[in-house]
C-alpha positions as CSV (number, residue, x, y, z in Angstrom):
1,X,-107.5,-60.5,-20.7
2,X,-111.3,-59.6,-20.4
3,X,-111.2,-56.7,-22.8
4,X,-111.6,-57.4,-26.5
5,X,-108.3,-56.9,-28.1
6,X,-109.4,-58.1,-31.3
7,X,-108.9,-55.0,-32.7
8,X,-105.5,-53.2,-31.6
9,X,-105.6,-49.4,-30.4
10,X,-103.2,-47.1,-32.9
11,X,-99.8,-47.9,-31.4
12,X,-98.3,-44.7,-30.2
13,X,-96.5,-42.3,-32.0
14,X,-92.7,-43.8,-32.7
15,X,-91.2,-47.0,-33.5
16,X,-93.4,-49.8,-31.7
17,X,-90.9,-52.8,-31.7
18,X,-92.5,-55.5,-33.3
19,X,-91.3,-58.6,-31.3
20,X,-90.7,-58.1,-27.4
21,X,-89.0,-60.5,-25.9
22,X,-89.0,-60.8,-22.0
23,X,-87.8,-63.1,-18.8
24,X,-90.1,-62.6,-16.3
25,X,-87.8,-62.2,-12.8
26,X,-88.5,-61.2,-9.6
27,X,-91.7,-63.2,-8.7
28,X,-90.0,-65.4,-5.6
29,X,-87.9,-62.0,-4.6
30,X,-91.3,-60.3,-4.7
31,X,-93.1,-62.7,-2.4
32,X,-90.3,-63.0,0.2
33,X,-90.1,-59.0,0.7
34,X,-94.2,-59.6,1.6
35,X,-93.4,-62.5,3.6
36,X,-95.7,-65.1,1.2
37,X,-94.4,-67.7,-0.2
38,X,-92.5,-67.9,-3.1
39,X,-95.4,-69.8,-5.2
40,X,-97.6,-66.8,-4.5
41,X,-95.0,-64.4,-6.6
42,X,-95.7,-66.9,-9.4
43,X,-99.5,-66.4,-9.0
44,X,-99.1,-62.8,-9.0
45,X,-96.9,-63.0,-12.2
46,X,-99.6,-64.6,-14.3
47,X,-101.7,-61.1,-13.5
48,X,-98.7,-59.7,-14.8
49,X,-98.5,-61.5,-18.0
50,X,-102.1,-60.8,-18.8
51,X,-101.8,-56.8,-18.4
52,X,-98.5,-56.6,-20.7
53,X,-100.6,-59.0,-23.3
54,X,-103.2,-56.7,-23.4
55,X,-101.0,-53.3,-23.4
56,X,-98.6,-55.5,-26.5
57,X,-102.1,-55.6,-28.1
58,X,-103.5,-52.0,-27.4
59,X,-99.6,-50.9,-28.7
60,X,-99.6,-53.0,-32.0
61,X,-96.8,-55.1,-30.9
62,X,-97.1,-58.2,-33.3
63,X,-95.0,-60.8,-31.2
64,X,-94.3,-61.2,-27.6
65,X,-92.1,-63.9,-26.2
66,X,-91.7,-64.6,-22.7
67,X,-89.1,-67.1,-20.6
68,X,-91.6,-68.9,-18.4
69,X,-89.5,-71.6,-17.6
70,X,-86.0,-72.6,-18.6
71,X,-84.0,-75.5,-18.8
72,X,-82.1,-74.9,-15.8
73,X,-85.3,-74.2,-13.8
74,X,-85.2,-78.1,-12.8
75,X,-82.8,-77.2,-10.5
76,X,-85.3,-75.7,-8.2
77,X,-86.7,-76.9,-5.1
78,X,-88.5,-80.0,-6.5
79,X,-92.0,-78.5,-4.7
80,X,-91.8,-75.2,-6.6
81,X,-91.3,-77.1,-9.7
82,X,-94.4,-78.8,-9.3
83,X,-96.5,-75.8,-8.3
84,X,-95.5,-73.9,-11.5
85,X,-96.4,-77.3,-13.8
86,X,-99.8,-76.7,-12.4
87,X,-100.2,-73.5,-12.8
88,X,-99.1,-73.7,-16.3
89,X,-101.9,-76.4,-16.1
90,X,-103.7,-74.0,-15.3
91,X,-103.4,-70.9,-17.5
92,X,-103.7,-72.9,-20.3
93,X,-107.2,-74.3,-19.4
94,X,-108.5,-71.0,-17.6
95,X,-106.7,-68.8,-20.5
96,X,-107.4,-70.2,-24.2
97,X,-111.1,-68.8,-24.5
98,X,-109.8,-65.5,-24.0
99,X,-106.9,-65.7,-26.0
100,X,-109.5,-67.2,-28.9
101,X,-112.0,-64.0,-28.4
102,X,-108.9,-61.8,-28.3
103,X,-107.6,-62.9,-31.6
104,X,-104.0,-64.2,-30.1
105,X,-102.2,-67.2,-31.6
106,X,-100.6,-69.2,-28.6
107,X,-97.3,-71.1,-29.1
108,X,-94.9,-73.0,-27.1
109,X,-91.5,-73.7,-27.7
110,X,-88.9,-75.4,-25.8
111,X,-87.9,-79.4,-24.9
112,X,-91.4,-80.5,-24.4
113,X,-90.2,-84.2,-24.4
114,X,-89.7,-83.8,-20.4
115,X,-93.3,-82.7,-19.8
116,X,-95.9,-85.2,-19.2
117,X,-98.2,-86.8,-21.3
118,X,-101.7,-84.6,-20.1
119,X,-99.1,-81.3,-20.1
120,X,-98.5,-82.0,-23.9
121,X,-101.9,-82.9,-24.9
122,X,-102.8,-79.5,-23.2
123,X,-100.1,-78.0,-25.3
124,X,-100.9,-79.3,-28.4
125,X,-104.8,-78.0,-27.9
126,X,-104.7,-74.6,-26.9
127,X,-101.8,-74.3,-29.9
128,X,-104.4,-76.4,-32.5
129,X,-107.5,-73.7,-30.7
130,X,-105.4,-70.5,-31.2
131,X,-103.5,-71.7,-34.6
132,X,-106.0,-69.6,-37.2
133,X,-105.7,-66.3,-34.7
134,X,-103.9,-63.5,-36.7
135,X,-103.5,-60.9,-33.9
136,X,-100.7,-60.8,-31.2
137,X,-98.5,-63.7,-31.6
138,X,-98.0,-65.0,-27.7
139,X,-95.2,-67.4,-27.4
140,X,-94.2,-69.1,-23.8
141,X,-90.8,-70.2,-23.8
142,X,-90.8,-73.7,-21.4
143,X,-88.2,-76.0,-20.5
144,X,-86.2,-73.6,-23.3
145,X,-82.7,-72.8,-23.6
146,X,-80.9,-71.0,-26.5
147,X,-77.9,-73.5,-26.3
148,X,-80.5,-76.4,-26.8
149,X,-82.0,-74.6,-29.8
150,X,-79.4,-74.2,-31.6
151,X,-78.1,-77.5,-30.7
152,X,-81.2,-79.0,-32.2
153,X,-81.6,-76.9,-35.1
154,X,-78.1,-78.0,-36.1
155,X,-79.1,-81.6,-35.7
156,X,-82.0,-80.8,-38.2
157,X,-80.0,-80.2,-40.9
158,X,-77.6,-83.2,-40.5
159,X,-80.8,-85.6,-40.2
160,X,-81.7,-84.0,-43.6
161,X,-78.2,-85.1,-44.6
162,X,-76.5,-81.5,-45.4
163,X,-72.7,-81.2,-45.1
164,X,-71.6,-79.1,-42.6
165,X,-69.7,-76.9,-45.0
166,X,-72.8,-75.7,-47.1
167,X,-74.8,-74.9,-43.7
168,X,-75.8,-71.1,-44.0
169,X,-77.0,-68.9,-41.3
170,X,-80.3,-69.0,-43.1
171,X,-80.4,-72.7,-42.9
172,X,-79.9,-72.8,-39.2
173,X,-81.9,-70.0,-38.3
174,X,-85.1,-71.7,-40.4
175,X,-84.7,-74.8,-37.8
176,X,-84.8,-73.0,-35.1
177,X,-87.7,-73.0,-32.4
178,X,-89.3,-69.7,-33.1
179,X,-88.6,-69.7,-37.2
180,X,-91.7,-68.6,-37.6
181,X,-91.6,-65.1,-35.9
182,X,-88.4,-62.3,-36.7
183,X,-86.1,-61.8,-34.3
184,X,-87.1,-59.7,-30.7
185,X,-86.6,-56.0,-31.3
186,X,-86.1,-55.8,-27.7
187,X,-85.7,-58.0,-24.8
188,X,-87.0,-56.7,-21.4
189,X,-85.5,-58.4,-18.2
190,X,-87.7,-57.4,-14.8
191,X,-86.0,-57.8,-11.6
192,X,-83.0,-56.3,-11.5
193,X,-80.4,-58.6,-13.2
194,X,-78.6,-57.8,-16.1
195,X,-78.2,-61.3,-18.2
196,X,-79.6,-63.0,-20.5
197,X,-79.7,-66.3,-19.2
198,X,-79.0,-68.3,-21.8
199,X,-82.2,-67.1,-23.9
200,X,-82.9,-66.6,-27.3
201,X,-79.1,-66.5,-27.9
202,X,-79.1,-66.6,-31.6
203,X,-81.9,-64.5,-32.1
204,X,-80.6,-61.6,-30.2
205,X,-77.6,-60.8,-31.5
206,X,-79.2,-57.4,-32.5
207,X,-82.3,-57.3,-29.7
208,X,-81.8,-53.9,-27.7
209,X,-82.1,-54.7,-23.8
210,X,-83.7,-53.0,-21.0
211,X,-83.3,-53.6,-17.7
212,X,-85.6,-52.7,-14.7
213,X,-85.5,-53.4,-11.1
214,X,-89.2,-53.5,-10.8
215,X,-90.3,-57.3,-10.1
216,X,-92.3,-59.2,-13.0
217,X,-95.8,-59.1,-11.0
218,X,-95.2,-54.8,-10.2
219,X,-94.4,-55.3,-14.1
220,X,-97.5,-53.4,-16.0
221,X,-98.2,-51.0,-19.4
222,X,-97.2,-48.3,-17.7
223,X,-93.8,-50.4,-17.3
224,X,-94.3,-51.6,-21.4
225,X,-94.3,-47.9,-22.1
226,X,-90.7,-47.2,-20.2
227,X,-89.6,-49.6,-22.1
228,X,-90.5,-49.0,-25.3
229,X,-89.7,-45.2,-24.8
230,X,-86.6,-46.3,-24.5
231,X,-86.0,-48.3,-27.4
232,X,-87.4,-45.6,-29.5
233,X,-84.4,-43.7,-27.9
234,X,-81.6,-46.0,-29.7
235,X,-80.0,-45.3,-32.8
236,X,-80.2,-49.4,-34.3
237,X,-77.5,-48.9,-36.9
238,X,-77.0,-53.1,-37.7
239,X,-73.5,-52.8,-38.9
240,X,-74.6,-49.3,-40.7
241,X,-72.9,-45.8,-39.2
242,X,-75.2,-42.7,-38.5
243,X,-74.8,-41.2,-41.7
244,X,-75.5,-43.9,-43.6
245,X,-79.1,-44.5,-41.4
246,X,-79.5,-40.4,-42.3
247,X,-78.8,-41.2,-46.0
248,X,-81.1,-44.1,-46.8
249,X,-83.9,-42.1,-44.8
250,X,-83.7,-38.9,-47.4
């Protein structure tokens, strides 16, 4: 992110989504076809992450939310685990004067009780740096799962004493971890599965997906721009049929 992206380029002609959501796959896949090790796919996805920040900026995308880590990630080799907490380490020393000259807000969101205490003082100071920024919205999803969100936004409102009978969907959804952003327009999955694994489950009950097979560090604007071409493609009715979408546009 060495370009100032202070100032967005004019998005595109079309529908830009505003929030795009994506889980970064493909970075241990990618090293093993090169013969590297798998660590070195996760090095080569942080390059990745800064190109589609900066095309989400030069596009006028508002909100971008990507699965870094999840909380079924523990289950990895214990080695690779530690790698990626340093990197993490990493990008957010290395990362948060760029993000500050490009005018991004950084959040995180997940169970960050598991991380320890330097991780979380990390955390909480590039969020506090970033916090006033009122460009792109960058959140990293770590040691997140959409079961545990809504879990926990549930408990919210029964430590505040509500009955469960006059819970709304509003309620619940302002507990939730990323209350502060709307839902993803569209959620982007590199790599070649087709799941959501366990992500942003109450948030995307109206998300369009798209699928790629390219690996998350071959993942770049020129990718973005597939993507997005293609959710300008869909028809997002929300409940609505055709006509009514052609009636409320006259």
């Amino acid at each position: 992110m060495s370009k100032d992206l202070s100032k967005p380029a004019k998005a595109e002609s079309g529908n830009i989504p505003e929030h795009i959501a994506i889980i970064m796959d493909g970075n241990g896949r990618w090293a093993k076809q090169r013969l590297l090790p798998r660590f070195a796919g996760h090095t080569k996805g942080v390059n990745a992450v800064n190109k589609v920040v900066e095309a989400c900026c030069n596009r006028g995308v508002r909100y971008l939310t990507l699965f870094a880590f999840s909380s079924e990630n523990w289950r990895r080799p214990p080695e690779e685990v530690s790698l990626l907490m340093k990197l993490f380490r990493k990008v957010l020393v290395l990362e948060i004067n760029n993000m500050c000259q490009n005018n991004i807000r950084l959040k995180i969101i997940g169970d960050l009780s598991k991380f320890d205490t330097e991780l979380k003082e990390l955390i909480r100071n590039a969020e506090e740096k970033t916090a006033a920024n009122t460009g792109l919205t960058l959140t990293i999803c770590a040691n997140y799962g959409g079961r545990w969100d809504i879990v926990n936004a549930c408990n919210a409102l029964i430590r505040e004493g509500l009955d469960q009978d006059s819970i709304t969907e509003e309620m619940l959804s302002s507990k939730l971890a990323m209350a502060y952003a709307p839902p993803p327009d569209m959620l982007i999955r590199t790599g070649g599965e087709a799941r959501i694994s366990n992500f942003l489950l109450w948030q995307m009950a109206y998300s369009e997906f798209f699928f790629t097979d390219t690996y998350w560090p071959d993942f770049d604007g020129k990718s973005l721009d597939e993507a997005i071409a293609s959710f300008q493609k869909r028809e997002r009715r929300f409940g609505r049929t055709s006509e009514q979408l052609l009636e409320s546009a006259e």
